[in-house]
MIDO-819994 format. One record per residue (C-alpha): residue in three letters; x, y, z. Coordinates in Angstrom, 1 decimal. Last residue first. Layout:
['ALA',[X,Y,Z]]
...
***
This chain:
['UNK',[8.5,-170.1,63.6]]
['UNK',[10.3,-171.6,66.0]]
['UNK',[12.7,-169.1,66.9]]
['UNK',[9.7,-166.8,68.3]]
['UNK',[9.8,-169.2,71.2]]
['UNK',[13.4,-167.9,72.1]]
['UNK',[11.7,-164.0,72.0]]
['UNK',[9.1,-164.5,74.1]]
['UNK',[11.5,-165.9,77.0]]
['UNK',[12.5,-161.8,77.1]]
['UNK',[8.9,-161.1,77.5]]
['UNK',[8.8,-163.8,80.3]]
['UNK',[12.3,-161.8,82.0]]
['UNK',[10.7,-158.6,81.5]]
['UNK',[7.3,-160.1,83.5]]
['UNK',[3.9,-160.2,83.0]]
['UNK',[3.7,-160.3,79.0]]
['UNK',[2.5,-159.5,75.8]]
['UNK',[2.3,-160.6,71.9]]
['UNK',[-1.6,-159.8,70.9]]
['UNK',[-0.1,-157.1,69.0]]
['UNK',[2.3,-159.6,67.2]]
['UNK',[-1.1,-160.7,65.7]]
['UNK',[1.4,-163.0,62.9]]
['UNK',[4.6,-163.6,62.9]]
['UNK',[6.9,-162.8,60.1]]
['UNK',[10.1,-162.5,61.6]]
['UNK',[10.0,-158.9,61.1]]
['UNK',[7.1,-159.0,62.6]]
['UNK',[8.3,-160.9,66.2]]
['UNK',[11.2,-158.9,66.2]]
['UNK',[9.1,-155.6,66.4]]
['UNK',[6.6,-157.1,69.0]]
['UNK',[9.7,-158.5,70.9]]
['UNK',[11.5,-154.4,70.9]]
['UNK',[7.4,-153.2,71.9]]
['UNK',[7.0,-155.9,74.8]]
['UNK',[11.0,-155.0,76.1]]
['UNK',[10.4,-151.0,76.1]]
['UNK',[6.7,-151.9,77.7]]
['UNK',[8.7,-153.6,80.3]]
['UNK',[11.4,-151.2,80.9]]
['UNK',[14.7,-151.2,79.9]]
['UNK',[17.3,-150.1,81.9]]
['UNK',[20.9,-147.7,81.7]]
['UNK',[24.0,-148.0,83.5]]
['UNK',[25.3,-149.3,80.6]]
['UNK',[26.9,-151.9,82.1]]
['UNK',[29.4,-153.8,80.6]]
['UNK',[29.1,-157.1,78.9]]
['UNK',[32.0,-158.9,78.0]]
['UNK',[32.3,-160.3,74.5]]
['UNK',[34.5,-162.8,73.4]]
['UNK',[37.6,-162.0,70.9]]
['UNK',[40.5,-163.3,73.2]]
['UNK',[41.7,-159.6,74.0]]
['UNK',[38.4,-158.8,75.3]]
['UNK',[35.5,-157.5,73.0]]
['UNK',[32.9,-154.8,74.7]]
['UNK',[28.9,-155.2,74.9]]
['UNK',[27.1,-152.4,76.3]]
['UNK',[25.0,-153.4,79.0]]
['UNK',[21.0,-152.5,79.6]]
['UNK',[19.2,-153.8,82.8]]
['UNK',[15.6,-155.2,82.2]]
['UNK',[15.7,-157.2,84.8]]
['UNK',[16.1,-160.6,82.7]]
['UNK',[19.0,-158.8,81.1]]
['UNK',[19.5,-156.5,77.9]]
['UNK',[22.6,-156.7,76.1]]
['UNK',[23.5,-154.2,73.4]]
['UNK',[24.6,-154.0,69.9]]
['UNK',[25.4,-149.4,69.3]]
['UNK',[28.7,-149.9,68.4]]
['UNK',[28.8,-153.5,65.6]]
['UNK',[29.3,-157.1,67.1]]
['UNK',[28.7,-159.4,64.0]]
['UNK',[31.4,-161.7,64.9]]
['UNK',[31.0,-160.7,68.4]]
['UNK',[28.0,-162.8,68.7]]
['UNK',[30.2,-166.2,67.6]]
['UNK',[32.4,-165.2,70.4]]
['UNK',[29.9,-165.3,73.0]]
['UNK',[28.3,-168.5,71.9]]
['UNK',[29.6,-171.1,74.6]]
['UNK',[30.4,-168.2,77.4]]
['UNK',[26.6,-166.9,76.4]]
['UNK',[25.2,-170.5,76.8]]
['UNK',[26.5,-171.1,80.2]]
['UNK',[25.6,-167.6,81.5]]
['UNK',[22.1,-168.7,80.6]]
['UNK',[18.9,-168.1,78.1]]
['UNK',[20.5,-166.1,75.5]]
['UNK',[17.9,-164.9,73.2]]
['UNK',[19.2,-162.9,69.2]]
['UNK',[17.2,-160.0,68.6]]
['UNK',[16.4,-158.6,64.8]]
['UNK',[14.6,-155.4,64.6]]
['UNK',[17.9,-153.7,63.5]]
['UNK',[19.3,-150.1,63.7]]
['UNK',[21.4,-151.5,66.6]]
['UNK',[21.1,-154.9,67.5]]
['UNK',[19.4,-155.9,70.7]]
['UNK',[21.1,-158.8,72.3]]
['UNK',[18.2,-160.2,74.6]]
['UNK',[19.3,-162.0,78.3]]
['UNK',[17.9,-164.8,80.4]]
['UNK',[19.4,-164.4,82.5]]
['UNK',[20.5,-161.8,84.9]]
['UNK',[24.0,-160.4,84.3]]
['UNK',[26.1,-159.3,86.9]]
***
């Protein structure tokens, strides 16, 4: 079971997309498999990796990976967003938690 808030990271790409509830991913789940490519994962609040599979209605369904992420993985994959997004002292960028460094990433929006 998912943990949220939740990161997709996209493969090959620095970009991440925040989805802060179940609620919001079962609104916007099939807008995120529009752009689904192999390699897209889902990374939790816990730091829990899924792959992300399309069901016969077109909405994606995470499945776990069985892999994790840790919190330096999480810092460096926000740091590398937060650049590419044209932020400034992304090294500064930090946090206590994977869930906070996960929140990071819907602040980042508002830039």
């Amino acid at each position: 079971m998912v943990a949220w808030p939740a990161i997709i990271k996209y493969s090959g790409e620095d970009e991440l997309s925040y989805i802060g509830s179940q609620s919001e991913w079962e609104l916007d789940a099939a807008l995120y498999a529009l752009s689904l490519e192999e390699g897209d994962r889902l990374i939790d609040g816990q730091g829990l990796v899924y792959a992300l599979d399309k069901n016969t209605r077109h909405k994606l369904v995470p499945r776990p990976s069985g892999e994790s992420a840790t919190l330096a993985d999480i810092i460096t994959l926000v740091r590398n967003h937060a650049a590419q997004s044209g932020a400034c002292c992304v090294a500064k960028l930090n946090a206590r938690t994977i869930s906070e460094a996960i929140t990071l990433v819907e602040s980042l929006g508002d830039l």
